[in-house]
C-alpha positions as CSV (number, residue, x, y, z in Angstrom):
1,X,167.6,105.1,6.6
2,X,164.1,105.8,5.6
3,X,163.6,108.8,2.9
4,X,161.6,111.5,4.2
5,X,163.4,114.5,5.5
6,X,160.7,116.9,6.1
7,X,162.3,118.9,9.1
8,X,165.7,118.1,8.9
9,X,166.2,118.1,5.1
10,X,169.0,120.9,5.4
11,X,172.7,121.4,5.9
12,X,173.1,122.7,9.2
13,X,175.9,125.4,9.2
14,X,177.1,128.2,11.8
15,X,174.2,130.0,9.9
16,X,171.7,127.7,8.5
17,X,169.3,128.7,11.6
18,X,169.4,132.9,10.1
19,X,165.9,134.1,7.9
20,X,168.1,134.9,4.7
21,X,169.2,130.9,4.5
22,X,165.8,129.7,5.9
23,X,163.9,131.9,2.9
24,X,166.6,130.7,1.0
25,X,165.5,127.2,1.4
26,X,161.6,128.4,0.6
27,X,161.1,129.1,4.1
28,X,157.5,131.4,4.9
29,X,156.3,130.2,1.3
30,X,153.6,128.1,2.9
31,X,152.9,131.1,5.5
32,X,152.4,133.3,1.9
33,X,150.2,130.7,0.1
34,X,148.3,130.5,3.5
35,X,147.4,133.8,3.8
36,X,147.3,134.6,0.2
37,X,145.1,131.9,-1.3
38,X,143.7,129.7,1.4
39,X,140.4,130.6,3.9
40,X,141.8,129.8,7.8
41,X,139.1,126.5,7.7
42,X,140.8,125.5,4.4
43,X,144.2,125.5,6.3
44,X,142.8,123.5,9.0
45,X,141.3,120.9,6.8
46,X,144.0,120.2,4.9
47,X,146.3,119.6,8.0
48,X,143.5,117.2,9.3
49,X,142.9,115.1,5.9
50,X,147.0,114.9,6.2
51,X,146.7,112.7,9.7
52,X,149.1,114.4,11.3
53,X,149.2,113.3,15.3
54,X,150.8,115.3,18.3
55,X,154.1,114.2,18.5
56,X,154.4,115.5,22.5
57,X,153.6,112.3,23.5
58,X,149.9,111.3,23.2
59,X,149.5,111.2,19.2
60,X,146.0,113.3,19.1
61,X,145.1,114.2,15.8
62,X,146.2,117.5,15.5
63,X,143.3,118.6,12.8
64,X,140.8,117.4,15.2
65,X,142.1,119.3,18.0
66,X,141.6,122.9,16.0
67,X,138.7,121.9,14.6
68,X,137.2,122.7,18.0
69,X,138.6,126.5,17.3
70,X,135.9,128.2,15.1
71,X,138.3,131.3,14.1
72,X,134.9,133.4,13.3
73,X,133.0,133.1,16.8
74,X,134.0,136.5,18.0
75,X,136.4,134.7,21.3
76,X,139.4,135.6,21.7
77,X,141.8,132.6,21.0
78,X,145.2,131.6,22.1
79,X,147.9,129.5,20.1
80,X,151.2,127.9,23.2
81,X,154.1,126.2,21.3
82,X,155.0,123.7,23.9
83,X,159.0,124.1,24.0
84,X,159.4,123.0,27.3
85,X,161.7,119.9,26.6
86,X,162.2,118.2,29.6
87,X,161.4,114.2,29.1
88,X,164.6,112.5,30.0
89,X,166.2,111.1,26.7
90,X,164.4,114.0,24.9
91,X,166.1,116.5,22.7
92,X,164.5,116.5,19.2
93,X,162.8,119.7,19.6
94,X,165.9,121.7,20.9
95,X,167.5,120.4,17.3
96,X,164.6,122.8,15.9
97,X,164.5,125.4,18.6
98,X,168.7,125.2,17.7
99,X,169.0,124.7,14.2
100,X,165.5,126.0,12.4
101,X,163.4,128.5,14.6
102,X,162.3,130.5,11.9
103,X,160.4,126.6,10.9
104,X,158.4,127.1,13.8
105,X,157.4,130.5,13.7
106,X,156.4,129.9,10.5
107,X,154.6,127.4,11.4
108,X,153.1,129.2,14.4
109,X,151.6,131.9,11.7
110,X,150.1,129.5,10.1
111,X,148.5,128.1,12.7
112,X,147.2,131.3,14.3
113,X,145.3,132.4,10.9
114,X,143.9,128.8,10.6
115,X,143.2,129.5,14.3
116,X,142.1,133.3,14.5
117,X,144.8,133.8,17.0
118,X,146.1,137.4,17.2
119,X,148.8,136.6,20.3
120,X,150.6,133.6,20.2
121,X,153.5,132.0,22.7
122,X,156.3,130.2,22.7
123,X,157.1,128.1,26.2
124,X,160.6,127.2,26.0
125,X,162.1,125.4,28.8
126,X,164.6,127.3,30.9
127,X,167.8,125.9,30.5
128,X,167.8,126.0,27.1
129,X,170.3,128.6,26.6
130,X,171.5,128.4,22.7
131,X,167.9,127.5,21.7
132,X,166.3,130.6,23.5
133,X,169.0,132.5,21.9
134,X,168.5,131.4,18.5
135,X,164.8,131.5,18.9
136,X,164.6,135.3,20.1
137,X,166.9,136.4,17.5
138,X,164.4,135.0,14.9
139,X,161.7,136.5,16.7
140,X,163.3,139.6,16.0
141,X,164.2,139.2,12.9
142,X,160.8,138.0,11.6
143,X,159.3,141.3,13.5
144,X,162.1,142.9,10.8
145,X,161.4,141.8,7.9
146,X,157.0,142.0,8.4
147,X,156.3,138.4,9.3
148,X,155.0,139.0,12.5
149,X,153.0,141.8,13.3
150,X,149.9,144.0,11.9
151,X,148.7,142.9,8.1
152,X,151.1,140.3,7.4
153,X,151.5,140.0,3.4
154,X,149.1,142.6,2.9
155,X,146.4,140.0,3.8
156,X,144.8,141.6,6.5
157,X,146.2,139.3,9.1
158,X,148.1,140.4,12.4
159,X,149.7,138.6,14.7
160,X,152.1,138.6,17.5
161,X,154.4,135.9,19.6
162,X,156.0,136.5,23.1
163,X,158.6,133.5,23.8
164,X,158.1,133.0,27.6
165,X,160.8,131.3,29.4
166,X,160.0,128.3,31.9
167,X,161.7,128.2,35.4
168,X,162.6,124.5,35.2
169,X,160.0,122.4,36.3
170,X,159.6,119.1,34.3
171,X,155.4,119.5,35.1
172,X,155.5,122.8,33.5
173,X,155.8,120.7,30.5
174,X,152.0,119.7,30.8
175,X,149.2,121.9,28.8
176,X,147.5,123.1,31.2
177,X,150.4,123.5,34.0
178,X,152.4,125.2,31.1
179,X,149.5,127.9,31.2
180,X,149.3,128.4,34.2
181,X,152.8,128.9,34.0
182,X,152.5,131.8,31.3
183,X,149.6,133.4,33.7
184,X,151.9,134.2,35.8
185,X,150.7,131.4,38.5
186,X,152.9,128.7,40.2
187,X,153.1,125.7,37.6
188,X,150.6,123.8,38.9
189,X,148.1,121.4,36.7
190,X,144.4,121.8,36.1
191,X,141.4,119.6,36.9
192,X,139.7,118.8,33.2
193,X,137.3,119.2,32.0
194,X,136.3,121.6,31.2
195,X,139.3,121.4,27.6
196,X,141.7,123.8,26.9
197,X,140.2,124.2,23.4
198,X,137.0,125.8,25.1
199,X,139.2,127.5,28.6
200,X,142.5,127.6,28.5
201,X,144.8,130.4,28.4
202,X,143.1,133.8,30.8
203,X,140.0,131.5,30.8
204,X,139.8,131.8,26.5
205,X,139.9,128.6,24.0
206,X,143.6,127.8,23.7
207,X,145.1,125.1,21.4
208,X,149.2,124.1,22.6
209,X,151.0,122.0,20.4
210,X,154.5,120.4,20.6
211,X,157.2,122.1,18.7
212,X,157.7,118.9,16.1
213,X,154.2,118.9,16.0
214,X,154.1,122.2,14.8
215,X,157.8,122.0,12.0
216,X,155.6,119.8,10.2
217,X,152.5,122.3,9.7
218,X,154.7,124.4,7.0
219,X,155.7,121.5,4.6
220,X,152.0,120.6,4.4
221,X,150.6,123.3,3.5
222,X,153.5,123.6,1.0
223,X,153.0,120.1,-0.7
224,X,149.8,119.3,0.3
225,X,148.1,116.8,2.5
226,X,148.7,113.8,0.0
227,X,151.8,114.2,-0.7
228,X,152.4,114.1,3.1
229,X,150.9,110.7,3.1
230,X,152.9,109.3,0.9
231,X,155.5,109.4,3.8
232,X,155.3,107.1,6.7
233,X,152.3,104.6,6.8
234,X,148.7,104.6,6.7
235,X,147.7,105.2,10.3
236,X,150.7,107.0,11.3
237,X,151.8,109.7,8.1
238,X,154.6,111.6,8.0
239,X,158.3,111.2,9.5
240,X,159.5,111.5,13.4
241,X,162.2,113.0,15.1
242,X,164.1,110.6,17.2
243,X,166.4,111.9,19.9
244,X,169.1,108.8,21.0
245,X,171.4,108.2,23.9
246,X,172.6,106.0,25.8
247,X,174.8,103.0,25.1
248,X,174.4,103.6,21.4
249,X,177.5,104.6,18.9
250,X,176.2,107.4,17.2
251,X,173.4,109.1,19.3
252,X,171.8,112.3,18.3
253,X,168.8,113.4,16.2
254,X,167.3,111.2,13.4
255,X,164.8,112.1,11.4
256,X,162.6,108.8,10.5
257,X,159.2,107.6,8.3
258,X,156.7,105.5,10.4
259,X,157.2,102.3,9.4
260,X,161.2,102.1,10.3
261,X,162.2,98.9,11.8
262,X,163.0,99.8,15.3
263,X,165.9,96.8,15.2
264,X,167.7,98.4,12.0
265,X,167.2,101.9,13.4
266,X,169.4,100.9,16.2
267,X,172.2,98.6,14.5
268,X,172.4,100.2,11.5
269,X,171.9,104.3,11.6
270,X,172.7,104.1,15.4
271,X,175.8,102.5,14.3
272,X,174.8,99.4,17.0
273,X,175.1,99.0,20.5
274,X,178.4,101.0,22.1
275,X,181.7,99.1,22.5
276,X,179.5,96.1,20.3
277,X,178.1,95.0,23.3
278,X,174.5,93.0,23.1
279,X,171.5,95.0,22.9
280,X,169.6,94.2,26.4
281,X,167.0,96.4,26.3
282,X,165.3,100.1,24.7
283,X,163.1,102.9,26.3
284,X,161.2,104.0,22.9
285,X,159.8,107.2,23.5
286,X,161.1,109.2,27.0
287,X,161.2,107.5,30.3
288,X,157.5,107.9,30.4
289,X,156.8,104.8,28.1
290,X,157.6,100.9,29.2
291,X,161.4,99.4,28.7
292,X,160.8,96.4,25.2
293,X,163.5,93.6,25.7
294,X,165.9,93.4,22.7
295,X,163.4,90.1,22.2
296,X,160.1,92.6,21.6
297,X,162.3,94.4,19.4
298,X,163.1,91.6,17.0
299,X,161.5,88.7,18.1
300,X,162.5,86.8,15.2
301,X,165.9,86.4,17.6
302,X,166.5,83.8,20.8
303,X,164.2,85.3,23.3
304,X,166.6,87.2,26.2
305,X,165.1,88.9,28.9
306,X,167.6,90.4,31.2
307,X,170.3,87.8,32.0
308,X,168.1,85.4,34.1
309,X,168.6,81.9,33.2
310,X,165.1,80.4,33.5
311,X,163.6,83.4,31.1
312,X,166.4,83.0,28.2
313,X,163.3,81.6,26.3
314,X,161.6,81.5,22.4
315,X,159.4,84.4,22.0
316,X,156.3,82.7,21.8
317,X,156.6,81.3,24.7
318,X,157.7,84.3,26.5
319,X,153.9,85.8,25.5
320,X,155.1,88.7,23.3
321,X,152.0,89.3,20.8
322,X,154.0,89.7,17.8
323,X,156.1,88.1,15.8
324,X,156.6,91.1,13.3
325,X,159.8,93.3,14.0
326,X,158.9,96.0,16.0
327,X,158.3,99.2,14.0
328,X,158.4,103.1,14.1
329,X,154.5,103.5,14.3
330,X,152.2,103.7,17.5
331,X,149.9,100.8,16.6
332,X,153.5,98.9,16.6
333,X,154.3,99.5,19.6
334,X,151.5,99.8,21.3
335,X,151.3,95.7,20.1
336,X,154.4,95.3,22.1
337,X,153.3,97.3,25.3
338,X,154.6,100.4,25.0
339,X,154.5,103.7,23.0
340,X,156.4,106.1,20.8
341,X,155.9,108.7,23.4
342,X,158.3,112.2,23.3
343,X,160.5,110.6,21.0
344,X,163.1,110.0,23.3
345,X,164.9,106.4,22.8
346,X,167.3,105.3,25.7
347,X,169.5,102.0,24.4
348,X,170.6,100.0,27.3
349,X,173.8,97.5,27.0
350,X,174.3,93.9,28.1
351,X,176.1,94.6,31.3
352,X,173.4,97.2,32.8
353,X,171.9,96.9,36.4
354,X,168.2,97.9,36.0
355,X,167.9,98.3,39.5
356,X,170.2,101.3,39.3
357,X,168.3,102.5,35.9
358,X,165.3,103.0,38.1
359,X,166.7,104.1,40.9
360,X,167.9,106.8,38.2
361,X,164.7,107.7,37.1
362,X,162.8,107.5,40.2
363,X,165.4,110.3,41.9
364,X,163.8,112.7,38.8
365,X,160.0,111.6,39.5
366,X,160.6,112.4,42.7
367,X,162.5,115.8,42.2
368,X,159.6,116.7,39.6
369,X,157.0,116.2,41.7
370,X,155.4,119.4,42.2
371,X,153.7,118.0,45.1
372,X,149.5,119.3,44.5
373,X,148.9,115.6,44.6
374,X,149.1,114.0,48.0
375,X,149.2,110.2,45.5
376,X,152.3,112.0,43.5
377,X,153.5,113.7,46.7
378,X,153.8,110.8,48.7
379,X,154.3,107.8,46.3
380,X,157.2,109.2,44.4
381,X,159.7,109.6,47.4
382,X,158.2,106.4,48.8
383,X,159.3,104.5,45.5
384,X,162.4,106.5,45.4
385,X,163.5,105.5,49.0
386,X,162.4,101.7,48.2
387,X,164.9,101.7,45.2
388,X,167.7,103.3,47.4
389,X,167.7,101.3,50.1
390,X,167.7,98.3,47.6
391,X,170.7,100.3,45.9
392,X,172.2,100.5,49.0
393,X,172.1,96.6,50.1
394,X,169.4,96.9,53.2
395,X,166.1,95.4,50.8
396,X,163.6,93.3,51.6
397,X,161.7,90.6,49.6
398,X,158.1,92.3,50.3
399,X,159.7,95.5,48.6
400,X,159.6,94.4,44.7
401,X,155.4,93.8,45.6
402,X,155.3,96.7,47.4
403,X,156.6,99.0,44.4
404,X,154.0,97.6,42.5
405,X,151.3,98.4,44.9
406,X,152.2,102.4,45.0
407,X,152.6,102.2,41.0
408,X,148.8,100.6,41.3
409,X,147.8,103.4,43.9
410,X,149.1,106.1,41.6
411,X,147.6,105.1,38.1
412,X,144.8,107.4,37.5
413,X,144.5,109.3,40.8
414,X,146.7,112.3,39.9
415,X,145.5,115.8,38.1
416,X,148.3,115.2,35.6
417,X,150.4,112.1,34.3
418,X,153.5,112.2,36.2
419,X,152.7,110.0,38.8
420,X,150.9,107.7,36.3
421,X,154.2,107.8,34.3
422,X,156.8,107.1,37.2
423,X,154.1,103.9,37.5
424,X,154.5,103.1,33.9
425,X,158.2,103.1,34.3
426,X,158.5,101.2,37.5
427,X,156.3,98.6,36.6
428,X,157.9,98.1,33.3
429,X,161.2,97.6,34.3
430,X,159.9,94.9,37.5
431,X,157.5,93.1,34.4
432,X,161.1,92.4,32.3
433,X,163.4,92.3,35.2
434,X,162.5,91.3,38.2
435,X,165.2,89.0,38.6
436,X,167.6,91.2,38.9
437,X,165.7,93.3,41.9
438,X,165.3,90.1,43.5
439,X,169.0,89.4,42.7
440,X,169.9,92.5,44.5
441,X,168.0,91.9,47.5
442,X,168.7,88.3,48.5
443,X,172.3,88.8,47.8
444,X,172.9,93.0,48.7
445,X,174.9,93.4,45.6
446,X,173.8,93.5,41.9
447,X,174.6,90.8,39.8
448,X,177.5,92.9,37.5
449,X,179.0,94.3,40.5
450,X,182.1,93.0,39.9
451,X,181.2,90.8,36.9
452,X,184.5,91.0,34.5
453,X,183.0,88.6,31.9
454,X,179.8,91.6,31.9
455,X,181.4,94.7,32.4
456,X,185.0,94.4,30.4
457,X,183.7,95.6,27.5
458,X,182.2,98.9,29.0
């Protein structure tokens, strides 16, 4: 595997998530050198001429997002760690939340005197039990040792964090939803503009960041922005944490430089596809980002798109705009039609129904829905029921065009993404694999039901 192990460059150990073993590793150096020797627009330039992106899901350069902040204009401003975790496929910031809190408080401080934040927050999503545990306990032991607080160092600089605890609802994981959240509201997303950098939190300039986002913030300001570019690639610095599942041998948390083939990631770190099975197809980045064919992947191999007959083509002739292997970096795959996103990468076996894999993840649109939109509202039950009653052997031929009319209808008429995303995902798997819905249809069955020669080795 690639190098760079910025965030995960430890032992983990029953206590390698404690302050005495996070110090022990240097931990709250940067926080010192920060405070001690740098000015707070210092500290934001050098995380912007490092070119670190967002890793929540939309890349936004993080130093041009506080840049908006001026730390001196006599506002109050507020600084939301996004903890609330709840892409499915996505668990690379519980690892941190778990295994190195203490990273993002750290980091948090850092961030707050760049920022002139004197409260700060931590959103973590409800049903993380062990990481809220681990995260409180290094709240209070931070607050023990003088690392949070009133003139932290001696440097004049106090600040505070409250770790506010979601209820469970997947939206709440959207900025400005998340806020309301903290305010006390029901979780519902805001019209924008106007940004969350100029009203955000009680109405005052607010900048969130993911938790990964954030781990990263320390080693920067320890090393240095060019030495963080010396990691990853040009337009895309700097490492990423990959959570795996699915039909993979050895799922789990990777930490990996932009610039990783995608195709090695998989067969050799991952340990291949489970049970050696054929690859058939990957979700990169969370649910929210569009299924590549094994072919997108490494399209240096025979072309194989699902397991229809007429599409077992070359890729150039299947219209795939690259012949390059598909790599960890967003340019990559945006190339191939899809996106890094959350981080979450979902392998799917030879052998797999994608009928039933959307059916899967339309059942949690659906559920998430928090219903403000009537689009949302209505359109995700209405997919949803379209995909059961396929499941369920009653579908018709108009229903594959009529799942891509409500994905059209909900692209771009929401307040937030989700209904955009459940579009994404629907109309990503039907671009690869319609076959297989019109399989299901014309014949009430999927095409592995029953299949011994695809399913024996599952």
């Amino acid at each position: 595997m690639s190098g760079g192990k910025l965030i995960t460059g430890f032992a983990v150990t029953a206590t390698s998530h404690t302050l005495g073993e996070y110090r022990a590793r240097g931990g709250y150096q940067a926080l010192e050198r920060a405070l001690l020797g740098m000015k707070p627009e210092e500290v934001t330039g050098e995380i912007t001429a490092s070119g670190l992106q967002g890793r929540g899901g939309a890349a936004f350069p993080v130093g041009r997002k506080w840049s908006v902040i001026r730390p001196d204009d006599g506002e109050t401003h507020y600084l939301c760690a996004n903890a609330d975790e709840g892409e499915p496929g996505t668990f690379k910031d519980r690892w941190v939340l778990e295994n190195a809190p203490h990273l993002l408080l750290e980091a948090m401080l850092i961030a707050s005197y760049a920022l002139g934040v004197r409260h700060s927050f931590v959103y973590i999503r409800g049903e993380f039990d062990l990481a809220y545990r681990r995260l409180a306990g290094a709240v209070e032991e931070a607050y023990g040792a003088g690392l949070f607080g009133k003139d932290i160092f001696g440097s004049g600089f106090s600040c505070d964090v409250f770790v506010v605890r979601g209820a469970g609802s997947y939206v709440c994981g959207e900025a400005s939803a998340l806020i309301t959240s903290i305010e006390g509201k029901k979780g519902y997303p805001r019209n924008r503009p106007p940004r969350l950098t100029v009203r955000g939190l009680y109405q005052k300039p607010t900048v969130i960041n993911n938790v990964e986002t954030l781990a990263n913030i320390p080693w920067i300001i320890a090393h240095g922005a060019q030495a963080y570019r010396t990691f990853g690639t040009t337009k895309s610095p700097g490492t990423r944490l990959v959570s795996v599942s699915g039909h993979v041998t050895r799922p789990g948390v990777y930490e990996v430089e932009h610039g990783y083939p995608v195709g090695r990631f998989i067969h050799e770190d991952c340990g291949g596809v489970l049970g050696g099975r054929a690859l058939k197809a990957v979700i990169p980045g969370g649910i929210s980002t569009k299924v590549l064919t094994a072919s997108e992947i490494e399209p240096h191999r025979l072309g194989h798109f699902g397991d229809c007959e007429d599409r077992r083509v070359l890729p150039q002739s299947a219209g795939i705009p690259h012949l390059e292997p598909l790599v960890f970096e967003g340019e990559s795959l945006q190339a191939a039609g899809s996106s890094l996103g959350s981080g979450g990468m979902i392998v799917i076996a030879e052998g797999t129904c994608m009928v039933r894999v959307l059916q899967v993840m339309l059942r949690f649109y659906h559920h998430e829905s928090c219903g403000q939109c009537t689009p949302c509202r209505e359109g995700m039950g209405w997919l949803h029921r379209i995909v059961d009653r396929i499941v369920s052997g009653r579908g018709r031929p108009e229903d594959v065009d009529r799942l891509y009319e409500i994905s059209r209808a909900n692209d771009g008429t929401t307040i937030c993404g989700l209904g955009d995303a459940a579009g994404y995902a629907t109309v990503g798997i039907l671009d690869k694999f319609r076959c297989e819905f019109e399989y299901f249809i014309a014949h009430g069955r999927s095409r592995y039901d029953g299949c011994l020669e695809c399913l024996g080795s599952s």
